[in-house]
Backbone as CSV, one residue per row, in Angstrom:
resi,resn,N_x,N_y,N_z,CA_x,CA_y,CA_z,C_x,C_y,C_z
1,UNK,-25.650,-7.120,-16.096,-26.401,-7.468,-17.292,-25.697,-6.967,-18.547
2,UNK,-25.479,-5.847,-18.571,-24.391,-4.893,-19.804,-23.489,-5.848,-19.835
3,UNK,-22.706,-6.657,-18.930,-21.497,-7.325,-19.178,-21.920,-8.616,-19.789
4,UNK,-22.877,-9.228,-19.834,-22.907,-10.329,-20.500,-23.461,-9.940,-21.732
5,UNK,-24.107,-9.137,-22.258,-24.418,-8.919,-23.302,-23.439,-8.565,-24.330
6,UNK,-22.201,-7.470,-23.399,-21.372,-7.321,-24.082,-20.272,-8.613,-24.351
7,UNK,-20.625,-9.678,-23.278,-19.696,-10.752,-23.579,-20.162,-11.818,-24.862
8,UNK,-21.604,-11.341,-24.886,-22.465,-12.391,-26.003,-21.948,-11.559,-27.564
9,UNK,-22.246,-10.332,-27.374,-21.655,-9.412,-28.700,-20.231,-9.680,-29.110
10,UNK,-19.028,-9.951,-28.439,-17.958,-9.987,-28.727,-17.991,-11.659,-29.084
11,UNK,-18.273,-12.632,-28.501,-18.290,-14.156,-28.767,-18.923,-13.913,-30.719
12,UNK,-20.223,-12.974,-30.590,-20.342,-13.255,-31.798,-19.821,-12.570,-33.166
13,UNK,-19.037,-11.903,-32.599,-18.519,-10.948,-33.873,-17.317,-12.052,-33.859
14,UNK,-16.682,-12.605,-32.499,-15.553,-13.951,-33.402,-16.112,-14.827,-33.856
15,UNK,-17.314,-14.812,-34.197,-17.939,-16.047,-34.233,-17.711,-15.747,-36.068
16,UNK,-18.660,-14.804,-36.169,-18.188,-13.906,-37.390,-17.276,-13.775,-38.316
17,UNK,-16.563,-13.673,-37.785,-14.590,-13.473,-38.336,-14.631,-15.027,-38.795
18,UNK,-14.269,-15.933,-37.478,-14.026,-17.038,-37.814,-15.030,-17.613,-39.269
19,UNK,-16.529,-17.581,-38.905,-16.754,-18.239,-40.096,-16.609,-17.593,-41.589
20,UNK,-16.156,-16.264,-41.656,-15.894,-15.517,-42.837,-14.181,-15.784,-43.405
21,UNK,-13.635,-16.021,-41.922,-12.480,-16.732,-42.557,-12.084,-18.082,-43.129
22,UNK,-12.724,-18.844,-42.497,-13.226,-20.399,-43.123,-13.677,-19.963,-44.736
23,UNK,-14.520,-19.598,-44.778,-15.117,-19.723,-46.137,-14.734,-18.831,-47.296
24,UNK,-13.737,-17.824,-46.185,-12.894,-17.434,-47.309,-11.610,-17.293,-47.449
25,UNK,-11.463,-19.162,-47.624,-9.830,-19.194,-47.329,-9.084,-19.667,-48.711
26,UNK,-9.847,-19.785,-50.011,-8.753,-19.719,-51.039,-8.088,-18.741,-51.315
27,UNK,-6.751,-19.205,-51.809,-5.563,-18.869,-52.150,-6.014,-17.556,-53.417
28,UNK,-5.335,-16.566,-53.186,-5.888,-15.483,-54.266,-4.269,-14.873,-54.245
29,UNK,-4.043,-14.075,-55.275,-2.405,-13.953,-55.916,-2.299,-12.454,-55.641
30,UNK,-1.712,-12.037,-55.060,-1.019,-10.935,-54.969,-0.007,-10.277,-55.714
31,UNK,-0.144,-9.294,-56.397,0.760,-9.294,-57.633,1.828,-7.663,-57.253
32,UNK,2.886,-7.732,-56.338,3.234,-6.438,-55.414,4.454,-6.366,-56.456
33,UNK,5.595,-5.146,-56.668,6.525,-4.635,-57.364,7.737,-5.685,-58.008
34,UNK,8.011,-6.368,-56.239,8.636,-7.475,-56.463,8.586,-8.706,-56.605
35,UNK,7.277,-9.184,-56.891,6.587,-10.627,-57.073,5.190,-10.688,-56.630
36,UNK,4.944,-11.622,-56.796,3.927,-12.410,-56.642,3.809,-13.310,-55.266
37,UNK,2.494,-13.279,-54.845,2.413,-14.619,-53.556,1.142,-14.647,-53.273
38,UNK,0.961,-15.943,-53.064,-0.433,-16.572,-52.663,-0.957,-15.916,-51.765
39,UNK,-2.319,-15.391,-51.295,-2.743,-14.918,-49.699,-4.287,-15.408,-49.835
40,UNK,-4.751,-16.084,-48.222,-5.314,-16.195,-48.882,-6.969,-15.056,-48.856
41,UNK,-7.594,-15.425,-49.329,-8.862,-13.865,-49.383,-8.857,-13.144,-48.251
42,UNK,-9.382,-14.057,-47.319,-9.719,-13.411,-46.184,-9.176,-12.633,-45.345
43,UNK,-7.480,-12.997,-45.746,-6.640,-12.295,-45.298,-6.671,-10.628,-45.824
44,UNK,-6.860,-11.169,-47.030,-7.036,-9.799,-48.115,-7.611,-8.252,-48.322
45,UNK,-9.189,-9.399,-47.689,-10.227,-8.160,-47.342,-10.340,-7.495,-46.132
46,UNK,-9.576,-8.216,-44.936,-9.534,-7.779,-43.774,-8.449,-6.551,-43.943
47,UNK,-6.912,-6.825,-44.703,-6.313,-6.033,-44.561,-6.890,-4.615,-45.429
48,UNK,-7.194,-5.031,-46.227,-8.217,-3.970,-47.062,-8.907,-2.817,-46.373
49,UNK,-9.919,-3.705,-45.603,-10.526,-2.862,-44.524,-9.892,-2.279,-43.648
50,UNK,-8.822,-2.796,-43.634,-8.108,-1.763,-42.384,-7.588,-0.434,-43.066
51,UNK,-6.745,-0.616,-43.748,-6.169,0.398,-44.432,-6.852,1.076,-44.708
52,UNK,-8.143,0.820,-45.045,-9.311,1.861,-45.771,-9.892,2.594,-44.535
53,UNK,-9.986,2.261,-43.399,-10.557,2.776,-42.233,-9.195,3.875,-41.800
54,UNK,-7.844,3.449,-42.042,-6.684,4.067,-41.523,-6.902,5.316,-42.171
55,UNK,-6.810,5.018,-43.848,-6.793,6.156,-44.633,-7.958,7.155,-44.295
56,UNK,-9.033,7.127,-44.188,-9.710,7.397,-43.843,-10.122,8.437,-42.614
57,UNK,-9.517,8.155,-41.656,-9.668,8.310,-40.700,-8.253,9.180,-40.095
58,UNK,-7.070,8.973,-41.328,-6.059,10.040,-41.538,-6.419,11.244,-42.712
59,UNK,-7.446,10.736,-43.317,-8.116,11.872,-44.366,-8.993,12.941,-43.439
60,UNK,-9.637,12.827,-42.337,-10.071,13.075,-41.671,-9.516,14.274,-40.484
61,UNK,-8.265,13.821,-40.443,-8.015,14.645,-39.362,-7.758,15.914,-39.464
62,UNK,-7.092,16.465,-40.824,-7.294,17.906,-41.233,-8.663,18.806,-40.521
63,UNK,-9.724,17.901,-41.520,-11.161,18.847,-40.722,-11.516,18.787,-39.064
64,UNK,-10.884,17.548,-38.473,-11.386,17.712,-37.264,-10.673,19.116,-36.637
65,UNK,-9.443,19.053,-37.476,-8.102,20.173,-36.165,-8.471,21.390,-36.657
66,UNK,-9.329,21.651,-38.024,-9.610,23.092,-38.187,-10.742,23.247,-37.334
67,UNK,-11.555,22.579,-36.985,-12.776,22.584,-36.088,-12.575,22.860,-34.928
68,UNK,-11.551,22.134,-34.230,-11.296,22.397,-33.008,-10.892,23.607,-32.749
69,UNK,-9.669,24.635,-34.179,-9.225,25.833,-34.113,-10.663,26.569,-34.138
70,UNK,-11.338,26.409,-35.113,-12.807,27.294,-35.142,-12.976,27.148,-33.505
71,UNK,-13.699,26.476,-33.064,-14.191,26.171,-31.523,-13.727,27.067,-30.714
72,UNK,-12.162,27.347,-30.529,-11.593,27.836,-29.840,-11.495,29.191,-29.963
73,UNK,-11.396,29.335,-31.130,-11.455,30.862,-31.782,-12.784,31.079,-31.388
74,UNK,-13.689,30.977,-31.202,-15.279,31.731,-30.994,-15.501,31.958,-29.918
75,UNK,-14.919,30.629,-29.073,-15.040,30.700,-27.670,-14.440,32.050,-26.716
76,UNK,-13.391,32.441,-27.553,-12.372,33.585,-27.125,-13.139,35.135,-27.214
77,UNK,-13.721,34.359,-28.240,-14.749,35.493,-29.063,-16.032,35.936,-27.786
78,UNK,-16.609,34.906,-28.300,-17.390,35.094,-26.609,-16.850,35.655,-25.331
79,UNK,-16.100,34.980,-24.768,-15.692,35.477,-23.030,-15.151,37.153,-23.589
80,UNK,-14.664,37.942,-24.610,-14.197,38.549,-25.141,-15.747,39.862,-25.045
81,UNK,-16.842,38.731,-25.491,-18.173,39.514,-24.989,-18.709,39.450,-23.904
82,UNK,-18.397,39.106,-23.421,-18.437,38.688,-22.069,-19.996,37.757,-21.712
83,UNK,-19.916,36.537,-22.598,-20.992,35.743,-22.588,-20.275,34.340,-21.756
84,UNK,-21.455,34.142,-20.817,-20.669,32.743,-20.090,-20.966,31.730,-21.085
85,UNK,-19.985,30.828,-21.265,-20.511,29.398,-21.954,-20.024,28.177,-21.035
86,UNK,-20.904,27.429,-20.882,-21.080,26.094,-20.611,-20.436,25.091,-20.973
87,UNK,-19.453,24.425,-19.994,-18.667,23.274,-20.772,-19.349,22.252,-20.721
88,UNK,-19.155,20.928,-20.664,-19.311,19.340,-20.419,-18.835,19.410,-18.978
């Protein structure tokens, strides 16, 4: 059952794409160091979104790796008190 649902969810997120790319397929100008060139939107905002999720998600990784150092550091701290802790 999970598998068709997940097969109905993925049909409709292309379903998605596709009609967001249809309707957003004029030509919009790109204006980069060394020229100019047509692209058209949809291309635009997709790449947009990516980069913004990349950046993002490379802005990110600083706090995760001090977290993980915290984590580890306490944990040491603990067995150090000699408290059992519980993994996953």
């Amino acid at each position: 059952m999970t598998r068709i649902v997940s097969l109905i969810f993925i049909v409709l997120i292309l379903a998605l794409g596709l009609f967001f790319g249809l309707l957003n397929a004029e030509p919009a100008e790109v204006n980069y160091y060394l020229g100019k060139m047509p692209v058209p939107l949809s291309i635009i905002i997709v790449v947009s979104l990516i980069a913004g999720a990349f950046l993002g998600a490379f802005a990110s990784v600083g706090a995760i790796l001090r977290q993980k150092r915290q984590v580890i550091r306490l944990r040491r701290q603990l067995n150090k008190a000699g408290i059992a802790i519980q993994t996953k």
